[in-house]
C-alpha positions as CSV (number, residue, x, y, z in Angstrom):
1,X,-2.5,-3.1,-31.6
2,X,-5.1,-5.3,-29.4
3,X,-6.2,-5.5,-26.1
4,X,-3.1,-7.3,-24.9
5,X,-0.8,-5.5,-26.0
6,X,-2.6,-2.2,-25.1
7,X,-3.3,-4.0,-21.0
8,X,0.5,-4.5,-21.4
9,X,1.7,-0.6,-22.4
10,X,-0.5,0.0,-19.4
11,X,1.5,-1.7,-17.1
12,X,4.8,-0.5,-18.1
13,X,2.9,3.2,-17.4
14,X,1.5,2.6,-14.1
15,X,4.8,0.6,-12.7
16,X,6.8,3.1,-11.0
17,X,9.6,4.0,-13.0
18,X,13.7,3.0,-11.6
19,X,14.0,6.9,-10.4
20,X,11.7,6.7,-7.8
21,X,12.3,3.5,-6.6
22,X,16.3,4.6,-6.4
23,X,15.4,7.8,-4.5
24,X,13.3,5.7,-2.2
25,X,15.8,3.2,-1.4
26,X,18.7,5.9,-0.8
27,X,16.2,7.8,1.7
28,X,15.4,4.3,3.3
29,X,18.7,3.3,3.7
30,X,19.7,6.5,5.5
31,X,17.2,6.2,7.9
32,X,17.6,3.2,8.6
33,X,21.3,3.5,9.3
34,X,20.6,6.5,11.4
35,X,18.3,4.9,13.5
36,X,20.3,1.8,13.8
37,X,23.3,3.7,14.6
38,X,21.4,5.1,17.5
39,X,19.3,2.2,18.6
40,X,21.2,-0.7,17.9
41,X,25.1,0.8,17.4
42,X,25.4,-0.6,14.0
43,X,25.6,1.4,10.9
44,X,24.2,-1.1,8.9
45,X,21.5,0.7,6.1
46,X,19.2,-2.5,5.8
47,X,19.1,-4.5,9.2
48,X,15.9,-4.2,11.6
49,X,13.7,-2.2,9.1
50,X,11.2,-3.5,6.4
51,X,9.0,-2.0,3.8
52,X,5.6,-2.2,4.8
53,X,1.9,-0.9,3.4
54,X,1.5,-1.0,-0.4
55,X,5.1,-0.8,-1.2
56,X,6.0,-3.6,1.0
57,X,2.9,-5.7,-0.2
58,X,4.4,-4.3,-4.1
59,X,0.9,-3.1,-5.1
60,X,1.9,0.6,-5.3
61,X,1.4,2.1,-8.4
62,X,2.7,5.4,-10.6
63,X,1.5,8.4,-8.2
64,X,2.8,7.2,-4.7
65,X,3.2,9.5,-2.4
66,X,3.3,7.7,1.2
67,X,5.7,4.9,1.7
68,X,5.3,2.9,5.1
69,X,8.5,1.7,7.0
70,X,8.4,-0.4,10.3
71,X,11.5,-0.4,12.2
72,X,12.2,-3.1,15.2
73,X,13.6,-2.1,17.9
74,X,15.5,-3.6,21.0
75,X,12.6,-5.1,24.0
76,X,15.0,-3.0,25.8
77,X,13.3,0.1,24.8
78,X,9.7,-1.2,25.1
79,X,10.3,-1.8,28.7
80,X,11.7,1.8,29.4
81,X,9.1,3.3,27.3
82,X,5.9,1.2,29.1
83,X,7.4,2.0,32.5
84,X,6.4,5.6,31.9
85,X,3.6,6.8,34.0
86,X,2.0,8.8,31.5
87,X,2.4,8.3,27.4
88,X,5.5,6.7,27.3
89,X,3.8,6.1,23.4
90,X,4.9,9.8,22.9
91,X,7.8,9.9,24.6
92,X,8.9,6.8,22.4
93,X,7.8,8.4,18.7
94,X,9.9,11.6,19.7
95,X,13.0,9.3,20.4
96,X,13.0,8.2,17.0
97,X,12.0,11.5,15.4
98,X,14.8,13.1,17.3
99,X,17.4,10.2,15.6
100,X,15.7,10.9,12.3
101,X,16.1,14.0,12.2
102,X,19.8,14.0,12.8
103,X,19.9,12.9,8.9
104,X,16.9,14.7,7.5
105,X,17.1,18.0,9.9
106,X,15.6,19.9,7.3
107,X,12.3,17.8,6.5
108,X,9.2,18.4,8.1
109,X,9.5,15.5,10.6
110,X,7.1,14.9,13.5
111,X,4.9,12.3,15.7
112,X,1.7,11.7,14.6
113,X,0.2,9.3,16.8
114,X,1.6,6.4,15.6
115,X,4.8,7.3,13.0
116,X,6.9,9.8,12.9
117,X,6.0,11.3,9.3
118,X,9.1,12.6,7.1
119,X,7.8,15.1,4.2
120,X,10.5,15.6,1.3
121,X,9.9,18.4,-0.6
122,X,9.3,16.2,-3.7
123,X,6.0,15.9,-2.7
124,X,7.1,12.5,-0.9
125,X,6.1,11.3,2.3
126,X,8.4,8.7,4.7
127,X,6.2,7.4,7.7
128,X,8.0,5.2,10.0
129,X,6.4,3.1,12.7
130,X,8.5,2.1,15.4
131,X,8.0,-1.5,16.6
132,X,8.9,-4.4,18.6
133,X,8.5,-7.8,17.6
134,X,6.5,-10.4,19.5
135,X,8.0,-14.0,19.8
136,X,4.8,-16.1,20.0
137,X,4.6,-14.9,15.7
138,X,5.5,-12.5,13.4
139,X,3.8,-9.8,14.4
140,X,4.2,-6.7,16.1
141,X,3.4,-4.6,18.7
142,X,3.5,-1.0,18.1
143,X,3.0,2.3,19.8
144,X,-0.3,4.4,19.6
145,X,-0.3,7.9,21.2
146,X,-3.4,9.1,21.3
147,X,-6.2,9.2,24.1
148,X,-3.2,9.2,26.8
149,X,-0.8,6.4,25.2
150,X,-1.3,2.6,24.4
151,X,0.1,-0.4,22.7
152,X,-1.3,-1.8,19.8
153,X,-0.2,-4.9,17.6
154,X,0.3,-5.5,13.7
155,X,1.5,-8.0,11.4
156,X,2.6,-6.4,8.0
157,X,4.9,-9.7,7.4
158,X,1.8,-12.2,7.2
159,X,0.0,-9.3,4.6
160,X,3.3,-9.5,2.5
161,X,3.2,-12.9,2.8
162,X,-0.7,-13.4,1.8
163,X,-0.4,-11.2,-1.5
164,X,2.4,-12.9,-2.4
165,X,1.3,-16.3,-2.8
166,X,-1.8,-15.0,-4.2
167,X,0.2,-13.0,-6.8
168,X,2.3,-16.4,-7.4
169,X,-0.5,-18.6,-7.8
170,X,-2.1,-16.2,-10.5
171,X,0.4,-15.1,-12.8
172,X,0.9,-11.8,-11.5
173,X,-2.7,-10.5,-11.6
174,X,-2.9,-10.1,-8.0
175,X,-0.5,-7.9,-8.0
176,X,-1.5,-6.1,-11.1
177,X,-5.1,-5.6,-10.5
178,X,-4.4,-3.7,-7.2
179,X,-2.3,-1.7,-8.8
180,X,-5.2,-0.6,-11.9
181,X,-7.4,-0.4,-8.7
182,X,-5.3,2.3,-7.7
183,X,-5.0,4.2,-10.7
184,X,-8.2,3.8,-11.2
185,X,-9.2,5.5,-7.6
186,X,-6.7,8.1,-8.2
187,X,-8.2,9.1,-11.2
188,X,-11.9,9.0,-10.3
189,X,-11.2,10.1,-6.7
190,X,-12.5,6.7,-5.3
191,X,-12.5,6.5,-1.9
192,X,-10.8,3.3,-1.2
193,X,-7.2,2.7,0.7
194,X,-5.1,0.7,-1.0
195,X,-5.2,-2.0,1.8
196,X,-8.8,-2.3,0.9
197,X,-8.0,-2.7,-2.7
198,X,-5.7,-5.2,-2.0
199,X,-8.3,-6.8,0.7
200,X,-11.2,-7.2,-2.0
201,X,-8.9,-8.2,-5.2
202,X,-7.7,-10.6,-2.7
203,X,-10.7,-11.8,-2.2
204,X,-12.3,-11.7,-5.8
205,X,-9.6,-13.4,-7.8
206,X,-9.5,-16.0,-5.6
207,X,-12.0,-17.8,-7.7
208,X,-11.4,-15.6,-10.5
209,X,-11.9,-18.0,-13.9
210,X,-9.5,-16.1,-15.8
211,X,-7.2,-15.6,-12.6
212,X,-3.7,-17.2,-14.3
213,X,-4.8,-15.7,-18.0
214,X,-2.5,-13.0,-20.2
215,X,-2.9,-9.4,-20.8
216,X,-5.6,-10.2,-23.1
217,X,-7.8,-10.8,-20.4
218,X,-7.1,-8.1,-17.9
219,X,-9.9,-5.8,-20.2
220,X,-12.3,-8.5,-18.6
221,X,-10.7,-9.2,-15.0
222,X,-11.0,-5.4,-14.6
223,X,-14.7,-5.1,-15.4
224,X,-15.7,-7.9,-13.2
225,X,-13.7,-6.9,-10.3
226,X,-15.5,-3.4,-10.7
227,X,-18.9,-5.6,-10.9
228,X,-17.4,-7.4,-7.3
229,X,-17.0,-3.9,-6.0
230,X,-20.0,-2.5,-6.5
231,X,-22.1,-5.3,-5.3
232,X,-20.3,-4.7,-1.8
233,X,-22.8,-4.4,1.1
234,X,-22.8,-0.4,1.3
235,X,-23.4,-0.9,5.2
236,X,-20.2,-2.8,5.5
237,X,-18.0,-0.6,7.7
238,X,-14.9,-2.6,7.9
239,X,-13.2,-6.3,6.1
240,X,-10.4,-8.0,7.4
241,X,-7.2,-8.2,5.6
242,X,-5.4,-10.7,4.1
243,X,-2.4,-12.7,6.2
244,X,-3.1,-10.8,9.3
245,X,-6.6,-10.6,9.7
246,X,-6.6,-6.9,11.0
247,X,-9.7,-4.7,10.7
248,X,-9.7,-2.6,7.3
249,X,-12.2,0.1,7.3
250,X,-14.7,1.6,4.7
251,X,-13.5,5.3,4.0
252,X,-16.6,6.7,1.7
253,X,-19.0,4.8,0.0
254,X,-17.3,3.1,-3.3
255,X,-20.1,1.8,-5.1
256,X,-21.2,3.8,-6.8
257,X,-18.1,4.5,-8.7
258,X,-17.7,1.2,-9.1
259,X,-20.7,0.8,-11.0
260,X,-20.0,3.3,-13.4
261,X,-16.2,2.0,-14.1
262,X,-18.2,-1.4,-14.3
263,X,-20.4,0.3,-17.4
264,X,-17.5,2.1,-19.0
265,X,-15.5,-1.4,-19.1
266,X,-18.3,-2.8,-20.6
267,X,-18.9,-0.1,-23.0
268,X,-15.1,-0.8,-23.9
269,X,-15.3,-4.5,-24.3
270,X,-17.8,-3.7,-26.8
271,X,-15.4,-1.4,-29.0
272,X,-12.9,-4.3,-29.3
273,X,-12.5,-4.0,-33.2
274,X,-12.3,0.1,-33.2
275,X,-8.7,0.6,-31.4
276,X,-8.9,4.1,-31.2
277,X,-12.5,4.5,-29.3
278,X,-11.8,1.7,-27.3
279,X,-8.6,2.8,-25.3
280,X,-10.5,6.6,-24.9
281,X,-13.4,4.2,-23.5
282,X,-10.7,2.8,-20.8
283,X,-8.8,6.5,-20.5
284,X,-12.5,7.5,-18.8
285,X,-11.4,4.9,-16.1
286,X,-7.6,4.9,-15.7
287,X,-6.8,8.4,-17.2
288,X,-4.1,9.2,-19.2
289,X,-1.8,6.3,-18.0
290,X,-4.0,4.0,-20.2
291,X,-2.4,4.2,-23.9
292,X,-4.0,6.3,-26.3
């Protein structure tokens, strides 16, 4: 079996398989229907609520633990909330916790600072971010209670939209090389978040020769987005992400680990005739979601 076909087995291992995704849409649709119910008084399991973070941008891989939800609701609220005279921020993220937790009164629910965080004892984490939207764009304006309360704005849509087109206008690899970024930081403890990921592959496979190529090339888009990586300035504290242009910063020093994943690629590359040595070559970068 060749490199294709191996880069291929790969992806069908690091995709997250139709059990999780069904659990998370059932948990999803309950709170969202909870939180309409009591914000909007309709019942509906889908209206004023979008996936955000990786799992909205669809670069999360096998592994996922945190999945992001922003929930809009009515200017009505925003106004009653601002009006406060001290952290109406707070006050706001412990309205929604308290309609949360009508459905999931047995999770570990609670503000923190920005979302009201929902831990299932599957090891999965829910974190929702109440929001209002602004009508001059997409985005939108969210609240942040720390350091006494304040408003703060986002615009998740114009990320979605950013890594889709990217992911459109290269065959998939967009979309697939964040999520071996991923597994690859998982397994070497790199410390990247995955909007970073998705902020340099962005970036690199923009010009990327082989960016529209086949599994058969993903053994060399991986090595030479590990190359791009580890020629990042190390004194680089922050990039700005794709679509919205919000700040994404630097959580450890990547570089390094880049490098090496960089060295093992190539070291892989070179053992393209002996199967075997080869994938163990690639299991010292991705772990034991790479085929044997």
């Amino acid at each position: 079996m060749g490199v294709g076909e191996d880069f291929a087995r790969f992806k069908d291992n690091y995709q997250i398989d139709a059990e999780l995704i069904s659990s998370i849409s059932y948990r999803y649709r309950r709170i969202t229907r909870q939180l309409n119910t009591d914000f909007w008084n309709t019942n509906s399991e889908t209206a004023h609520s979008l996936y955000v973070g990786s799992y909205g941008r669809d670069t999360a891989a096998k592994g996922l633990s945190d999945l992001d939800i922003a929930f809009i609701l009515p200017s009505s609220e925003y106004f009653k909330y601002n009006a406060y005279q001290t952290n109406g921020q707070s006050a706001l993220l412990q309205a929604v916790k308290k309609s949360i937790q009508k459905t999931y009164s047995t999770s570990d629910s609670f503000g923190d600072g920005q979302v009201v965080v929902i831990t299932f004892t599957d090891g999965l984490t829910f974190e929702v971010l109440p929001v209002f939207e602004n009508k001059d764009s997409d985005s939108f304006t969210y609240p942040n209670a720390n350091n006494g309360g304040s408003w703060r704005v986002c615009n998740p849509r114009a990320e979605i939209a950013a890594i889709a087109r990217r992911s459109d206008a290269t065959n998939k690899n967009m979309k697939y090389l964040a999520r071996m970024g991923r597994v690859w930081c998982k397994h070497c403890d790199v410390p990247m978040s995955g909007m970073l990921i998705d902020t340099l592959g962005y970036q690199f496979i923009e010009t990327y020769q082989y960016r529209d190529k086949s599994f058969v090339y993903h053994d060399w888009m991986m090595r030479d987005f590990f190359d791009f990586l580890s020629r990042q300035d190390q004194k680089q504290t922050y990039w700005r992400a794709p679509g919205s242009g919000s700040s994404v910063v630097r959580k450890g020093v990547f570089e390094f680990k880049a490098r090496s994943a960089y060295l093992r690629a190539c070291e892989a590359i070179a053992l393209d005739d002996k199967d075997w040595s080869r994938r163990q070559k690639w299991r010292e970068v991705f772990g034991s979601l790479y085929p044997s």
